[in-house]
C-alpha positions, 0 to 999 in steps of 0.5 A: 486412599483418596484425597479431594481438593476444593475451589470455591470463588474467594468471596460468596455473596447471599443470593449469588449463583457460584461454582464449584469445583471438586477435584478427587485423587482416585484411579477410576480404573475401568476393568478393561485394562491390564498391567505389565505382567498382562493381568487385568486390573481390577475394576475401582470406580467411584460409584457415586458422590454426594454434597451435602449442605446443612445436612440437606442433599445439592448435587449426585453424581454416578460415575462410569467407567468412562470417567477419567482418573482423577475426576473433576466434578464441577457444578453450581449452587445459589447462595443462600446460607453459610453452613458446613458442606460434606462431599462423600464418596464410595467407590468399587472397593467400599473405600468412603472418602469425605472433604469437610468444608464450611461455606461462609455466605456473605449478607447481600449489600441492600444498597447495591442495585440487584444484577441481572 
């Protein structure tokens, strides 16, 4: 039903901070609303989205119905390892989306000076 796409910065350096962006295909419909015949449409919102690292829990969110369709979540972590990233979600019709993406952490230059 749902597809989700995600941007990463195109290089990750150990210790960074970066963002990512998360962009999922769904219709978020509130419930409030009705379809051309006048029939309400049926209320389907993500419930809720989890991002995994490792098998360790980084980022929750609980959507409402005030979130448009086609939600984009934007959040930040620290770099610290590479591993595999799973982004799950439920929505109102027990639909579970995943997006499976391995995370590749660069090893930070010793002979850089450390930014502030």
């Amino acid at each position: 039903m749902s597809s989700a796409r995600l941007q990463l910065p195109p290089r990750i350096v150990q210790g960074d901070v970066f963002k990512l962006r998360l962009l999922v295909n769904h219709p978020m419909d509130s419930g409030f609303l009705r379809d051309i015949d006048g029939v309400i449409i049926q209320r389907n919102v993500i419930r809720h989205l989890i991002c995994t690292l490792n098998g360790r829990e980084v980022f929750r969110v609980e959507p409402t119905t005030g979130v448009a369709a086609n939600p984009l979540f934007e959040f930040y972590l620290r770099a610290t390892e590479s591993g595999d990233m799973l982004f799950r979600w439920v929505d109102d019709k027990a639909y579970i989306g995943e997006l499976r993406h391995s995370l590749v952490v660069e090893p930070a230059n010793s002979s850089q000076p450390a930014s502030n």
